[in-house]
C-alpha positions as a Markdown table, in Angstrom:
| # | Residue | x | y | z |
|---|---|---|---|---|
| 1 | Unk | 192.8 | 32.2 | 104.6 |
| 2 | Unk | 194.8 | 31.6 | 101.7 |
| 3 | Unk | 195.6 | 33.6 | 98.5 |
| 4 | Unk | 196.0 | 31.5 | 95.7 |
| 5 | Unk | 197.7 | 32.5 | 92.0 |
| 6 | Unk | 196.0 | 30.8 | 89.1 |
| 7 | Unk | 199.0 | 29.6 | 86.4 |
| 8 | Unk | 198.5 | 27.6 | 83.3 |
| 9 | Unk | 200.4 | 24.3 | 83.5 |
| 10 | Unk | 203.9 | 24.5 | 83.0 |
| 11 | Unk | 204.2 | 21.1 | 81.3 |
| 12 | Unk | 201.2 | 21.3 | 79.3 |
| 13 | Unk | 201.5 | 24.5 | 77.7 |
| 14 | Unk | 203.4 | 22.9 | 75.1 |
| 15 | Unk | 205.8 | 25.8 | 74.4 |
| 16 | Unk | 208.5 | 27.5 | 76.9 |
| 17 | Unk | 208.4 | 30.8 | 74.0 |
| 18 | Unk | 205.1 | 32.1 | 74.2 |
| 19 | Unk | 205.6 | 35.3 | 76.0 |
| 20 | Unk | 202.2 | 35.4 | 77.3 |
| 21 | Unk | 202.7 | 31.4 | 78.8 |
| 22 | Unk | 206.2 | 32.4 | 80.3 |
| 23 | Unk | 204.6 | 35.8 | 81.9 |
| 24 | Unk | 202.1 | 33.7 | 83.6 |
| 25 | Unk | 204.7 | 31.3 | 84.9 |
| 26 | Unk | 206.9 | 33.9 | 86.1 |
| 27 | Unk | 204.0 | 36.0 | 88.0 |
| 28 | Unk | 203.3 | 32.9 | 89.7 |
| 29 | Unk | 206.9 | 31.4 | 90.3 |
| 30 | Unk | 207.5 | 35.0 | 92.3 |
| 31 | Unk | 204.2 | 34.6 | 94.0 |
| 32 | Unk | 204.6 | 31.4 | 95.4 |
| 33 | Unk | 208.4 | 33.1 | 96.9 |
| 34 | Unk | 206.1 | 34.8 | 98.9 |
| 35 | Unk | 203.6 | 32.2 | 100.3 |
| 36 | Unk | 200.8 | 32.3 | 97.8 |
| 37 | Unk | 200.0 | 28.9 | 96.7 |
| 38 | Unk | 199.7 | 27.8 | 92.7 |
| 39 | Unk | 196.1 | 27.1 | 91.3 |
| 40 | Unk | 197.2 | 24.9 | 88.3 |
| 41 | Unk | 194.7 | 24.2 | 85.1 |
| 42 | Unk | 196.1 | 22.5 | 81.9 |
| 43 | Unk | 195.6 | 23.9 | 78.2 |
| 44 | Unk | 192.4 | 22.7 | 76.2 |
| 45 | Unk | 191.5 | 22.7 | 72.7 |
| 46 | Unk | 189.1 | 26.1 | 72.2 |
| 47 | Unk | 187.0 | 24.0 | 69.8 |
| 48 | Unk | 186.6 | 20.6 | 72.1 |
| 49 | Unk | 186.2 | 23.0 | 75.0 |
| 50 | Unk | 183.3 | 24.5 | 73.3 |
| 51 | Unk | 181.9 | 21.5 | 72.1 |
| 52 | Unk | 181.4 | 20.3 | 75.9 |
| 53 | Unk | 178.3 | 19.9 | 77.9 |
| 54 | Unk | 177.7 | 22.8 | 80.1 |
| 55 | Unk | 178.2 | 20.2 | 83.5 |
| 56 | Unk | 181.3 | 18.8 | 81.9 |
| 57 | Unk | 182.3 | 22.5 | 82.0 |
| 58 | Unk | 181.4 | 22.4 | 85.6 |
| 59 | Unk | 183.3 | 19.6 | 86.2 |
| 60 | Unk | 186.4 | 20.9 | 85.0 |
| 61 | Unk | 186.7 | 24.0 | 86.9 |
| 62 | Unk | 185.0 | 22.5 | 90.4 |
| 63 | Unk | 188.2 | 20.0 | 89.9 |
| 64 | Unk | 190.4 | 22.9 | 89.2 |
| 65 | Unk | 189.2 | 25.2 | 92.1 |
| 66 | Unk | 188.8 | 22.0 | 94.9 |
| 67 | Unk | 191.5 | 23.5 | 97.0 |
| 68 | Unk | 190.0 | 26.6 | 97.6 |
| 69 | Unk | 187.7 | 27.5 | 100.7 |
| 70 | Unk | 185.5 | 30.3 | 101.2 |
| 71 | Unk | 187.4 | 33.5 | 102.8 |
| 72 | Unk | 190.3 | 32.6 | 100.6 |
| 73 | Unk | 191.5 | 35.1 | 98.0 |
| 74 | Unk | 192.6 | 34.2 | 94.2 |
| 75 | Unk | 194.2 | 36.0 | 91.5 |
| 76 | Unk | 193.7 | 34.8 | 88.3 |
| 77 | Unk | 196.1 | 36.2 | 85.3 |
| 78 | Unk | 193.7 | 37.5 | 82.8 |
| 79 | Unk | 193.7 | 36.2 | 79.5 |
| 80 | Unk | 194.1 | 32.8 | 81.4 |
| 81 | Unk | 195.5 | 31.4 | 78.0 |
| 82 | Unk | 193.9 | 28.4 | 78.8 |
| 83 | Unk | 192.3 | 27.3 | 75.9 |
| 84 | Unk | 194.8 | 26.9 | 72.8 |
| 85 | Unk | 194.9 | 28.0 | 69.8 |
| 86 | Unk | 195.4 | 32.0 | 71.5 |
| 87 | Unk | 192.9 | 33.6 | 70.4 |
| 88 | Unk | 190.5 | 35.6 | 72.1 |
| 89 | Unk | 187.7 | 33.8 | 74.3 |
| 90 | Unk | 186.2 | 34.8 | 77.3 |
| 91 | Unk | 184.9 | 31.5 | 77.6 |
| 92 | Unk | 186.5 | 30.1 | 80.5 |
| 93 | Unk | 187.1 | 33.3 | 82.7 |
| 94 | Unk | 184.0 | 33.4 | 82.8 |
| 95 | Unk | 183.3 | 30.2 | 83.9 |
| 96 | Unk | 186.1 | 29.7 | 86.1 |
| 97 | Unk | 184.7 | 33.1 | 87.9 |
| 98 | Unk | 181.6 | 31.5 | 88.3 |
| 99 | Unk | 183.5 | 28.2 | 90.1 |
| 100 | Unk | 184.7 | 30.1 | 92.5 |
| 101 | Unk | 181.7 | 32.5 | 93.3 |
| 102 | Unk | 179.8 | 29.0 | 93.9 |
| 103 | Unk | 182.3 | 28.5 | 96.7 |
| 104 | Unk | 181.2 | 31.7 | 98.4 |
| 105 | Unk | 183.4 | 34.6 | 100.5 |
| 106 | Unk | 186.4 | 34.0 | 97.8 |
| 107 | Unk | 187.6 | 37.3 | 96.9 |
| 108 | Unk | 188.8 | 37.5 | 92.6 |
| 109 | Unk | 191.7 | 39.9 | 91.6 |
| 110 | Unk | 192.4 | 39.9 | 87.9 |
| 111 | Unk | 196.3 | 40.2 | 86.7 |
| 112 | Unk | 195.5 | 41.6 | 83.8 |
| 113 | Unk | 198.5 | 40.9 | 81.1 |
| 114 | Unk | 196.9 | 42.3 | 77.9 |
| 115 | Unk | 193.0 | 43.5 | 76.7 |
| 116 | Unk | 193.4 | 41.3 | 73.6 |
| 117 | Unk | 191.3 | 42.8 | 71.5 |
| 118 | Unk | 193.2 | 46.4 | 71.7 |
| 119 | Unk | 195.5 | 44.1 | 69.9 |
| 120 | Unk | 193.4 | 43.0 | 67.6 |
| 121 | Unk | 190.7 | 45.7 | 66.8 |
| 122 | Unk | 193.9 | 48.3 | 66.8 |
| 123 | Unk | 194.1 | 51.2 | 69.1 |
| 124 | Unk | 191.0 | 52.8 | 68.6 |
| 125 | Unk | 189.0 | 49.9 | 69.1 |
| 126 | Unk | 187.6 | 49.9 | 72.8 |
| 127 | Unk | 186.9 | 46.1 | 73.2 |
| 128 | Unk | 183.2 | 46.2 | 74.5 |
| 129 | Unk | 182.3 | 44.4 | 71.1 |
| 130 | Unk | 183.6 | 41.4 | 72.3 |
| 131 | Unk | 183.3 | 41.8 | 76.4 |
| 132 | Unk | 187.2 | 41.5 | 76.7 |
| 133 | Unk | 187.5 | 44.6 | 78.4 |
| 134 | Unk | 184.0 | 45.3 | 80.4 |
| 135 | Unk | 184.2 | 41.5 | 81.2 |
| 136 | Unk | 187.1 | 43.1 | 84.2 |
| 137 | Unk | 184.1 | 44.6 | 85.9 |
| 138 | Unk | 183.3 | 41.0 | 87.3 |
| 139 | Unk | 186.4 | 40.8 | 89.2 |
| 140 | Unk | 186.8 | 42.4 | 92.8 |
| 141 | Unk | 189.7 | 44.2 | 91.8 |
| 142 | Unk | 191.7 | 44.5 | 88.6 |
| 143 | Unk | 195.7 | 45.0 | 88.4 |
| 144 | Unk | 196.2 | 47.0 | 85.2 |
| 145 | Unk | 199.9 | 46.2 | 83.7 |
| 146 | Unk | 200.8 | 49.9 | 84.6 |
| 147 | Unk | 199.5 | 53.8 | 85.0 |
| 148 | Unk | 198.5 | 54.4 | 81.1 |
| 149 | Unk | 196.7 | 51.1 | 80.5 |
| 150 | Unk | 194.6 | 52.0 | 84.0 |
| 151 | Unk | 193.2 | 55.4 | 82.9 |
| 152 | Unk | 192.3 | 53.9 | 80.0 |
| 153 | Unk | 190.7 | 51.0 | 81.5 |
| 154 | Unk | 189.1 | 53.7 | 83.8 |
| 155 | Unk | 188.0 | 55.8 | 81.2 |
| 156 | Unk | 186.5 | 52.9 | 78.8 |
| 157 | Unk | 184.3 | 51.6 | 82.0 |
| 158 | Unk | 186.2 | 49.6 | 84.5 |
| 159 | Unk | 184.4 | 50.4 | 87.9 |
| 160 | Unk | 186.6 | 48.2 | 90.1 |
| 161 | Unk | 189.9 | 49.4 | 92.0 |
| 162 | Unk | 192.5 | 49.3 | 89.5 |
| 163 | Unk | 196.2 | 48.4 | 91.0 |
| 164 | Unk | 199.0 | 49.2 | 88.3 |
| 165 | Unk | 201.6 | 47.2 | 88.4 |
| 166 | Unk | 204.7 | 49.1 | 86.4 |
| 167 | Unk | 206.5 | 46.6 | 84.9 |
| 168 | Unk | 205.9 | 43.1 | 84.1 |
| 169 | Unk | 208.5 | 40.5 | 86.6 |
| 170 | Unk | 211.2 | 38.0 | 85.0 |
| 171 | Unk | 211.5 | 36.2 | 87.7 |
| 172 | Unk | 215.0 | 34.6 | 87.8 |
| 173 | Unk | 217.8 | 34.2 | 90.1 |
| 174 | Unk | 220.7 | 33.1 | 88.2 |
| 175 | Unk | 223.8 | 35.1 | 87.1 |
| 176 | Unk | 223.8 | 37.9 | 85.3 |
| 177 | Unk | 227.1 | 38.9 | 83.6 |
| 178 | Unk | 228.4 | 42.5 | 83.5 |
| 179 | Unk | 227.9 | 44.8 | 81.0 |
| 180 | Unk | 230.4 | 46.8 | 79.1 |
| 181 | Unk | 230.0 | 49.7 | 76.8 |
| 182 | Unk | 229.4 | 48.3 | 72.9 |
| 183 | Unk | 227.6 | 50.6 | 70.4 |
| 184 | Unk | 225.3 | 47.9 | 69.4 |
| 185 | Unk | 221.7 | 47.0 | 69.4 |
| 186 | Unk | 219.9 | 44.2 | 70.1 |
| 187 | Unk | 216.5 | 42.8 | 69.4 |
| 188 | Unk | 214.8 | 39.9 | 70.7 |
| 189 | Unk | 211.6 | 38.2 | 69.3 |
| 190 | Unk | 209.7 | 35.3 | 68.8 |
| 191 | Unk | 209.7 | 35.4 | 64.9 |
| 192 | Unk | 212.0 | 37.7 | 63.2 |
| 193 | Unk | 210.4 | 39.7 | 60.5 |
| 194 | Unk | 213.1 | 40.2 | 57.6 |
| 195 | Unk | 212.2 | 43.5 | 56.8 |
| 196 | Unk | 213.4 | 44.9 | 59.6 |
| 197 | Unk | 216.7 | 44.4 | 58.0 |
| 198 | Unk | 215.3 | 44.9 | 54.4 |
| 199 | Unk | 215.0 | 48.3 | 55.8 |
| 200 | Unk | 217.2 | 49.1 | 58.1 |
| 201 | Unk | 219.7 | 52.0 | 56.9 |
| 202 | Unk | 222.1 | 52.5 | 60.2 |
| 203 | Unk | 225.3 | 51.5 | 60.3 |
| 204 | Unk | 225.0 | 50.4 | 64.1 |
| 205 | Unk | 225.7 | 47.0 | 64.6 |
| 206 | Unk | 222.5 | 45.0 | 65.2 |
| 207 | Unk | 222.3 | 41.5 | 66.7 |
| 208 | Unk | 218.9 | 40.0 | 66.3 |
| 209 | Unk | 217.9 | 36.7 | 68.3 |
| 210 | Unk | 214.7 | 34.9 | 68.0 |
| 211 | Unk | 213.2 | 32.6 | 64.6 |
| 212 | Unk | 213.1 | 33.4 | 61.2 |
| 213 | Unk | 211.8 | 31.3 | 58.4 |
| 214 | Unk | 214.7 | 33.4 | 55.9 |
| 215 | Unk | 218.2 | 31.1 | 55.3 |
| 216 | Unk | 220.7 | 31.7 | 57.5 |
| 217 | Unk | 222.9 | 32.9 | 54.4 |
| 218 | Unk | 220.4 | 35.1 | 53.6 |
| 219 | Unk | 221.1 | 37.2 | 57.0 |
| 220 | Unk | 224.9 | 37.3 | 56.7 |
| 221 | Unk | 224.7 | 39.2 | 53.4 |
| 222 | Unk | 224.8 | 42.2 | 55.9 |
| 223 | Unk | 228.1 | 43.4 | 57.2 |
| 224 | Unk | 226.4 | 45.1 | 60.3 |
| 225 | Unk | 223.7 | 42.4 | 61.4 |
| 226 | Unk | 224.0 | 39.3 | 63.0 |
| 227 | Unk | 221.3 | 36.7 | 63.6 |
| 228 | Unk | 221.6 | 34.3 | 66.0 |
| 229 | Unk | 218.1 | 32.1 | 66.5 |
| 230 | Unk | 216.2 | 31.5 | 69.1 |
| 231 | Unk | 217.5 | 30.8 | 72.7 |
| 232 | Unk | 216.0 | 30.3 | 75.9 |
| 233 | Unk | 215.4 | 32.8 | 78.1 |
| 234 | Unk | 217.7 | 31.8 | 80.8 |
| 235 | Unk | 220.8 | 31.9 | 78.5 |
| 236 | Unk | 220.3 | 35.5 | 77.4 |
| 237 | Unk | 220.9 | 36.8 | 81.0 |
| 238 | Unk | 225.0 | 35.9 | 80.1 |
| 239 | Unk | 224.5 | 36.2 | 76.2 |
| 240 | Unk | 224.8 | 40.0 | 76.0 |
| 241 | Unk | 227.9 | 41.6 | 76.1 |
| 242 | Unk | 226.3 | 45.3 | 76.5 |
| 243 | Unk | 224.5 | 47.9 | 74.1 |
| 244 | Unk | 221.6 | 48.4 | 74.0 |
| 245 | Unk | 217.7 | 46.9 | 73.5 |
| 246 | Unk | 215.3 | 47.4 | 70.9 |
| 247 | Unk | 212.1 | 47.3 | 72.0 |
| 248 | Unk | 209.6 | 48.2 | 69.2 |
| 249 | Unk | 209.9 | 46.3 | 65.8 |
| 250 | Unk | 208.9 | 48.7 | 63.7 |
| 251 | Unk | 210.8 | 51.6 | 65.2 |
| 252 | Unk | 214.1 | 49.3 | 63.9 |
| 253 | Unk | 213.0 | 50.4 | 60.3 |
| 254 | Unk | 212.1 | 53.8 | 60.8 |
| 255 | Unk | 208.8 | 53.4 | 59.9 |
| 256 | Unk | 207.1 | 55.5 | 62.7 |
| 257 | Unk | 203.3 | 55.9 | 61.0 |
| 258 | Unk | 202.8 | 52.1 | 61.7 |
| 259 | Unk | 205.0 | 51.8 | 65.3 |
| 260 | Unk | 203.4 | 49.1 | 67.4 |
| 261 | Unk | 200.8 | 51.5 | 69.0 |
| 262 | Unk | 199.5 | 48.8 | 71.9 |
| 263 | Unk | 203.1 | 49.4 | 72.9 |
| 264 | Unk | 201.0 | 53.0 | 74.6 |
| 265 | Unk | 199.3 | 50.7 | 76.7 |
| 266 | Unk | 200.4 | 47.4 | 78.0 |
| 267 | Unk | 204.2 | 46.1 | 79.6 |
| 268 | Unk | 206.3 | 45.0 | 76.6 |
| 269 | Unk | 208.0 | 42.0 | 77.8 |
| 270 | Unk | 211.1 | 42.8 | 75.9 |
| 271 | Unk | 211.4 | 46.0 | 77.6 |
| 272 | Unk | 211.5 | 44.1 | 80.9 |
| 273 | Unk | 213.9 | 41.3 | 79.5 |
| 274 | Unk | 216.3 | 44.3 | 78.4 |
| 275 | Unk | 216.1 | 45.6 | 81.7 |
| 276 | Unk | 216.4 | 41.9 | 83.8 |
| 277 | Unk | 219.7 | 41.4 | 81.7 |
| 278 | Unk | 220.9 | 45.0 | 82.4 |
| 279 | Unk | 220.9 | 46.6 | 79.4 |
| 280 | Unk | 219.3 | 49.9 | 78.6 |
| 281 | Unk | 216.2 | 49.5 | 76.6 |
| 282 | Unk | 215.1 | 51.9 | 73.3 |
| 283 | Unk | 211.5 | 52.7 | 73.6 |
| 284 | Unk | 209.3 | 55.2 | 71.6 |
| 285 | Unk | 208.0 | 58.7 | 73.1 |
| 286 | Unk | 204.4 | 57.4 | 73.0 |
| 287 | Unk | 205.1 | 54.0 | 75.3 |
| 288 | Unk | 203.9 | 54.2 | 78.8 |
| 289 | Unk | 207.3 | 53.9 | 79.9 |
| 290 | Unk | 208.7 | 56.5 | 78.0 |
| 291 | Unk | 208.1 | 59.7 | 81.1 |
| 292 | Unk | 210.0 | 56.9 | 84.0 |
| 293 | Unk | 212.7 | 55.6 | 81.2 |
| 294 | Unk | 213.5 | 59.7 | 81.0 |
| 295 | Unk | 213.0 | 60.4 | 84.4 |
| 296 | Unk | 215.1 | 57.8 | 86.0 |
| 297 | Unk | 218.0 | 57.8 | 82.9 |
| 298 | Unk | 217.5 | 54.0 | 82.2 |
| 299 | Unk | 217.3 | 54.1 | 78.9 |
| 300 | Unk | 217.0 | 55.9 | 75.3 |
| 301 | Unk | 213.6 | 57.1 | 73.9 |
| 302 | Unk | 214.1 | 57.2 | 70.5 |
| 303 | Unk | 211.0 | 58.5 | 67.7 |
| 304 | Unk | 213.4 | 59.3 | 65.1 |
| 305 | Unk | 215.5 | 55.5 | 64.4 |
| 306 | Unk | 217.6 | 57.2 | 61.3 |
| 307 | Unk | 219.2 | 58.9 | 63.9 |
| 308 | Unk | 220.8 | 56.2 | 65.9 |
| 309 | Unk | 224.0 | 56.1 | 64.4 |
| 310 | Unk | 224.3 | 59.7 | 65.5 |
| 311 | Unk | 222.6 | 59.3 | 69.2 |
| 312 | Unk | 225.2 | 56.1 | 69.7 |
| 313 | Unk | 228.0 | 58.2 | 67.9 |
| 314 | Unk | 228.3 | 60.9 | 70.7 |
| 315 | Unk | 227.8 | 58.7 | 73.8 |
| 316 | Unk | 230.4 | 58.2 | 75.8 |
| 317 | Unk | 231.6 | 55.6 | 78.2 |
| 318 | Unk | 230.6 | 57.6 | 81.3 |
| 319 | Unk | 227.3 | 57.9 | 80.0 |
| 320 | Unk | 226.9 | 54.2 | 79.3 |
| 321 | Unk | 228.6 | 53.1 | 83.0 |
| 322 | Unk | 225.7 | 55.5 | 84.0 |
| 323 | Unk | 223.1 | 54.1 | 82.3 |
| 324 | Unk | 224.1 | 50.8 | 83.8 |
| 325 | Unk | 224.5 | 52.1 | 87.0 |
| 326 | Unk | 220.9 | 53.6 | 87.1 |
| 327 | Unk | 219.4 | 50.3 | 85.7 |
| 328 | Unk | 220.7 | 47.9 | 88.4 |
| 329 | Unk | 218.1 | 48.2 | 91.0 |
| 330 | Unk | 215.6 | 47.9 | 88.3 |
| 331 | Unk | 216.9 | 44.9 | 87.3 |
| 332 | Unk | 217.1 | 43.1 | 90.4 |
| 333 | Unk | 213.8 | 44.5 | 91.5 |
| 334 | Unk | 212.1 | 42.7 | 87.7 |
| 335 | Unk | 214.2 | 39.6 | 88.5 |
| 336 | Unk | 213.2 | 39.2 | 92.3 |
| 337 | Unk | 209.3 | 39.7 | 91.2 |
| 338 | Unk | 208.7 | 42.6 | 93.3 |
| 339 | Unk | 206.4 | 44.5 | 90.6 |
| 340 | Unk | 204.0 | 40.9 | 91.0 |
| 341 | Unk | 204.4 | 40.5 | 94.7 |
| 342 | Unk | 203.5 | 44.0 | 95.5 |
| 343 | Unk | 200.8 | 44.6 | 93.1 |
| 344 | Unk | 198.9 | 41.5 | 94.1 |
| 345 | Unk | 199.6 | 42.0 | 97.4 |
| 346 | Unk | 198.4 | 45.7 | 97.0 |
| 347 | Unk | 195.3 | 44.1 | 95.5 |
| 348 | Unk | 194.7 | 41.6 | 98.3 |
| 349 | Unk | 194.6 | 44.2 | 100.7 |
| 350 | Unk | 192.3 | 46.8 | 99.1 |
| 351 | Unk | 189.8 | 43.8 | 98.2 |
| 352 | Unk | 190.0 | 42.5 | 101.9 |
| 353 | Unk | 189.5 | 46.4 | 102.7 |
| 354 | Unk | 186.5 | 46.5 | 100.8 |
| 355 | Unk | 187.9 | 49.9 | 99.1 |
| 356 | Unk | 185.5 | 50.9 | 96.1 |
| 357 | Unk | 187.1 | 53.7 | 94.3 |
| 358 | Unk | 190.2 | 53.6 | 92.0 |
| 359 | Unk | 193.9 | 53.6 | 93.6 |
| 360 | Unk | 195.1 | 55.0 | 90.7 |
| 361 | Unk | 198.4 | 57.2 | 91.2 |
| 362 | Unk | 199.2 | 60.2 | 89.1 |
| 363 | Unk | 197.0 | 58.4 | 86.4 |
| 364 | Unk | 197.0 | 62.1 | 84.7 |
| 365 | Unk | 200.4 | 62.8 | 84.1 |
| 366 | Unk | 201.2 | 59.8 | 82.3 |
């Protein structure tokens, strides 16, 4: 029997800062550490894809799914983000499910990264409109990105055992220079929105890194921001010199009625890049991190972002080196891929099991 990890195609993705395309990469990378093996399909035009026969469908995914055998076990990251542009389809989950029931006695797991259209319908919107979230029910078990997003997942219909899994992995195993205590913040994104400077009011120091489509000049008109453009992952585990990381963009204005509310539900991967690099993240109350950020003292939750200068203000270094202290083990355990491995491992054995009812843990108090 093997278990198998389905990944979208690192060459043919056709961009290395998608966060959803390097999530998928780095599930699988620490997957295949621990002897799963990599079931590979390219990216495909939604509207070519679409336009195909039904067999040439067929084709496709018996090509894709040769390798496996019946008593083998495959989990398949869910949106696959296989058909480009990234929007929501369900299109070819559904079809590649359907490849690999033909095979027969191949257990499904779904690594589910994000219910896309809680994204897009907004918070109150339960997905069944458009299958995205009933659709899970199809799978033999379902690995929720962590403890909040499985209660709701339970509560909207999901009838499979639902693994969470924490913390989404950056799976990396390069160095990682030490920190040192800086009353600064730092924000990384894909595209940075120039409002969140237009608005910001703090005198805190803030470093942003990611694109902007504003001048260069434009930035440096602020004696307390710096903007530094994109950069590969890999180079921002020696790029920061300490303080601290922003997780939600509009928390960085203070504009709390419109904070990124699907932040309640799924694994930022900014908090888990804050915490890979080993600096302590900021996170609103209402994030499903918030409770184990407070608990464990790896981090500030913040609602109130007009009052950073004065949280920052009275730190001292002790508490920092604390902070730091406290994050460590997290950090190695998000850069050795431990929250993947044992999730999917966890999922393996409850599918093999044949468990039916939720392993949900402490689902209530989160």
């Amino acid at each position: 029997m093997t278990n198998w990890i389905a990944s979208v195609s690192r060459e043919m993705h056709g961009s290395n800062n998608e966060s959803g395309i390097i999530a998928h990469n780095d599930a699988a990378d620490a997957l295949e550490k621990i002897g799963f093996k990599r079931l590979v399909y390219p990216r495909i035009d939604r509207h070519s894809f679409l336009n195909e026969s039904i067999e040439d469908r067929r084709k496709r995914f018996r090509i894709i799914t040769a390798g496996v055998s019946p008593g083998d076990t495959v989990i398949m990251q869910y949106p696959l983000w296989m058909l480009k542009p990234l929007i929501m389809a369900i299109d070819a989950e559904r079809e590649f499910i359907a490849a690999l029931r033909e095979i027969g006695d191949v257990k499904i797991g779904a690594l589910v990264w994000d219910i896309t259209t809680w994204i897009r319908g907004g918070i109150e919107e339960d997905g069944r409109g458009y299958g995205a979230l009933l659709f899970l029910n199809e799978f033999d078990s379902v690995i929720s990105a962590n403890q909040k997003m499985a209660k709701r997942m339970r509560e909207e219909g999901i009838v499979k055992p639902i693994i969470p899994m924490q913390f989404t992995d950056i799976f990396y195993s390069g160095y990682v220079n030490s920190k040192k205590f800086i009353k600064r913040l730092n924000m990384v994104a894909g595209n940075i929105n120039f409002d969140v400077i237009n608005n910001y009011q703090a005198k805190t120091e803030f470093h942003l890194i990611g694109k902007t489509n504003v001048p260069i000049e434009e930035w440096n008109n602020y004696d307390n921001v710096k903007f530094f453009g994109s950069k590969p992952q890999a180079e921002l585990f020696t790029f920061f010199e300490g303080g601290f990381g922003v997780v939600s963009y509009d928390q960085a204005w203070g504009n709390t009625a419109s904070s990124w509310t699907y932040g309640k539900y799924n694994n930022p991967m900014k908090l888990s890049l804050y915490l890979a690099v080993g600096i302590p993240p900021i996170i609103p109350s209402d994030f499903a991190h918030a409770e184990l950020i407070k608990q464990y003292n790896i981090g500030l939750v913040i609602d109130d972002f007009s009052k950073i200068d004065e949280v920052l203000g009275n730190m001292t270094e002790e508490e920092y080196s604390q902070l730091l202290e406290n994050i460590e083990p997290w950090s190695k355990a998000i850069r050795g891929g431990h929250f993947t491995q044992r999730a999917c491992l966890e999922a393996i054995a409850v599918m093999r099991a044949k468990i039916s009812e939720s392993v949900v843990e402490n689902a209530d108090n989160i």
